[in-house]
Kinemage of the C-alpha trace (Angstrom):
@kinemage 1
@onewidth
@group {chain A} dominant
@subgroup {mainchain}
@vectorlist {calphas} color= white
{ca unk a 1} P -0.497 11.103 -38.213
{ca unk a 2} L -3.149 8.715 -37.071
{ca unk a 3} L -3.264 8.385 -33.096
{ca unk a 4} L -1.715 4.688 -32.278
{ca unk a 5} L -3.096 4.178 -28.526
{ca unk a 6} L -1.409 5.584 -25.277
{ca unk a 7} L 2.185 6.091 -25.600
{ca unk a 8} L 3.396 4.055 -22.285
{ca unk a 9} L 6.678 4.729 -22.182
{ca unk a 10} L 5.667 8.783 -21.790
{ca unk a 11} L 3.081 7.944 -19.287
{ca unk a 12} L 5.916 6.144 -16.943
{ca unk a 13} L 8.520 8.797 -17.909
{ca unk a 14} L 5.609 11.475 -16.629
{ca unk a 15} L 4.930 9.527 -13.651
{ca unk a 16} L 8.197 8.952 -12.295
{ca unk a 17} L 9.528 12.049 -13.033
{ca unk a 18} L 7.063 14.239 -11.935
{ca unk a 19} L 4.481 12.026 -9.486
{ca unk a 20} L 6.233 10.097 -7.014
{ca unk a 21} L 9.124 13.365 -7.421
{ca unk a 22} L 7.371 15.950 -6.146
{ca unk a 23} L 3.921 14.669 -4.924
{ca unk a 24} L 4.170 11.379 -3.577
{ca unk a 25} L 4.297 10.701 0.544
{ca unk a 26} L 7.485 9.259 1.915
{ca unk a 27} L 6.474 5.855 3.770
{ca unk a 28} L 8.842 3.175 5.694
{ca unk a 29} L 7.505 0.065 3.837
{ca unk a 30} L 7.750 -3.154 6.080
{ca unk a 31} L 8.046 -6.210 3.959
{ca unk a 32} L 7.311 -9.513 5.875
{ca unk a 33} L 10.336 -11.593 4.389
{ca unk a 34} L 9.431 -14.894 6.780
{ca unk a 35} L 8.974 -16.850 9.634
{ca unk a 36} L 11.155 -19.089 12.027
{ca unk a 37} L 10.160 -22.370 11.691
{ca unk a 38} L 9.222 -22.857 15.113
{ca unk a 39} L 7.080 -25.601 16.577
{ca unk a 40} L 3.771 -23.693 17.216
{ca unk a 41} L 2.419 -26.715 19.018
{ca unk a 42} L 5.147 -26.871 21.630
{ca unk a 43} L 4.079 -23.434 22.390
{ca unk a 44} L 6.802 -21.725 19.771
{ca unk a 45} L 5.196 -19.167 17.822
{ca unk a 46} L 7.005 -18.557 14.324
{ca unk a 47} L 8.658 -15.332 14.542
{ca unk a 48} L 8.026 -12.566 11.993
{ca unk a 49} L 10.847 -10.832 10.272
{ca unk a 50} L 10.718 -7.698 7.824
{ca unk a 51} L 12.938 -5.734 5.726
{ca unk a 52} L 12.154 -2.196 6.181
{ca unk a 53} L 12.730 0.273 3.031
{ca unk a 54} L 11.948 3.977 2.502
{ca unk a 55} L 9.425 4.312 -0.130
{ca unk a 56} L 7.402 7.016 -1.988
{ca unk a 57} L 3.534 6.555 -2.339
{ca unk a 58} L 0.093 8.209 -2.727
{ca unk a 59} L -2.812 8.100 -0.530
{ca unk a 60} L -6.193 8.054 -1.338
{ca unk a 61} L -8.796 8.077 1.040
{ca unk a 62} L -11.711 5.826 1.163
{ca unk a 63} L -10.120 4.227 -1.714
{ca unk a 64} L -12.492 3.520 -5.316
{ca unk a 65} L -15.833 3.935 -3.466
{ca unk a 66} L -15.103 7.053 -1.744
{ca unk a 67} L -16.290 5.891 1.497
{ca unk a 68} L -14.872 7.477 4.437
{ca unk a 69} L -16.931 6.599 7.105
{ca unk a 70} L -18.483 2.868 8.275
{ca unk a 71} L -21.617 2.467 10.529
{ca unk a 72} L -21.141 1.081 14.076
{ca unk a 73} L -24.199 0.747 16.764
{ca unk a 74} L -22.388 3.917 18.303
{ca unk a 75} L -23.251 5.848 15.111
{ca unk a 76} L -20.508 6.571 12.311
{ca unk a 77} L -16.685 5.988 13.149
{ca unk a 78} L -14.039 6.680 10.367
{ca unk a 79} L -12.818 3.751 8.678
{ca unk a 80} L -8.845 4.670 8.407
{ca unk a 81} L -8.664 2.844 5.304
{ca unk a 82} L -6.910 4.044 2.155
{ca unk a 83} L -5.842 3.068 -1.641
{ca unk a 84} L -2.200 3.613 -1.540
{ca unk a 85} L -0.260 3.796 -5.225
{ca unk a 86} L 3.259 2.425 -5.321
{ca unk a 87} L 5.812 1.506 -7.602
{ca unk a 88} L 6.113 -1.715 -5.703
{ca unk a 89} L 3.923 -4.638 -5.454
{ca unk a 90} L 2.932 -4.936 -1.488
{ca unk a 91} L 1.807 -7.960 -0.011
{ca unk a 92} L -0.864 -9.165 2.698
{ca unk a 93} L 1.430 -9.231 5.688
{ca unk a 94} L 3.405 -5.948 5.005
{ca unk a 95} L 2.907 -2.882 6.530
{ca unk a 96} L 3.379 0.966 5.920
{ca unk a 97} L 4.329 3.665 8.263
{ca unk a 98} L 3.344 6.649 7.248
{ca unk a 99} L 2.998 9.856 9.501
{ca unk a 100} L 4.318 7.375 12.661
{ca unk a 101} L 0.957 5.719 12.062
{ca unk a 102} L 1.116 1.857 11.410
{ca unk a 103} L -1.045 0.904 8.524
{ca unk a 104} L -1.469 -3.121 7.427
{ca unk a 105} L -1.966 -4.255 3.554
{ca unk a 106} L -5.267 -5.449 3.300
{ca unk a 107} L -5.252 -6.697 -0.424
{ca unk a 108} L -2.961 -7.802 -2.956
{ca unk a 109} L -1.680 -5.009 -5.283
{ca unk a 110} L -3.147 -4.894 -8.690
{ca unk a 111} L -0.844 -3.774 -11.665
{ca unk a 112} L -2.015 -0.819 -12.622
{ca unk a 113} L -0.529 -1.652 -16.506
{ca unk a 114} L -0.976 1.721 -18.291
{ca unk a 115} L 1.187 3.714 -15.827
{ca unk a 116} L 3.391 0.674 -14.308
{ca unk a 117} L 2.385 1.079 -10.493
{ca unk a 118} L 0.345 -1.094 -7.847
{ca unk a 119} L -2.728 -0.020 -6.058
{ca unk a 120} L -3.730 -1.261 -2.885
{ca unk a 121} L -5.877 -1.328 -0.008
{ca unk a 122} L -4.208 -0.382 3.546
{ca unk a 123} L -6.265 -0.243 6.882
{ca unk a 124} L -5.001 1.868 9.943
{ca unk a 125} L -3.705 -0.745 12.310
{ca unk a 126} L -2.103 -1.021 16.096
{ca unk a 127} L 1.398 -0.313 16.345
């Protein structure tokens, strides 16, 4: 039988049955859903409201380059940025807690097509 390409449907099957199972971190993702529609020049801020929902991810750290580390005039400092996997598309004001650690989306997730998840990048932020 002459190979035909990846067989996606396996590669999901695999993925969720066995990846986000039994590997993947549990995270409390906070999706920003929207904003009052205050009058920020009377001194009324919009107001931020999110949905929270417990998710399962993966971590990677450094993300595609590896780096782990950034140069400051204090000498190195760790950057507390990852590449975090979901099976849901995050956006640039969400935010995951993972560990009771706050970390903001820094990037839009890219589809990764061949496996049906998201990557993207998340940076350690203030609670």
């Amino acid at each position: 039988m002459p190979y035909r390409g990846p067989d996606l449907y396996r590669i999901q099957r695999q993925i969720t049955e066995n990846h986000f199972a039994h590997v993947g971190q549990v995270v409390t993702w906070r999706q920003y859903i929207s904003a009052s529609a205050n009058a920020a020049v009377a001194g009324f801020d919009s107001t931020p409201y999110y949905r929270e929902q417990t998710i399962t991810a993966f971590f990677a750290r450094g993300g595609r380059d590896g780096i782990t580390e950034i140069q400051t005039p204090a000498g190195s400092t760790e950057s507390g940025s990852y590449a975090v996997v979901t099976r849901q598309p995050l956006g640039l004001r969400d935010e995951l807690i993972w560990k009771g650690e706050n970390y903001r989306v820094e990037s839009e997730s890219v589809e990764a097509k061949i496996a049906g998840n998201y990557v993207s990048r998340v940076k350690r932020g203030m609670p």
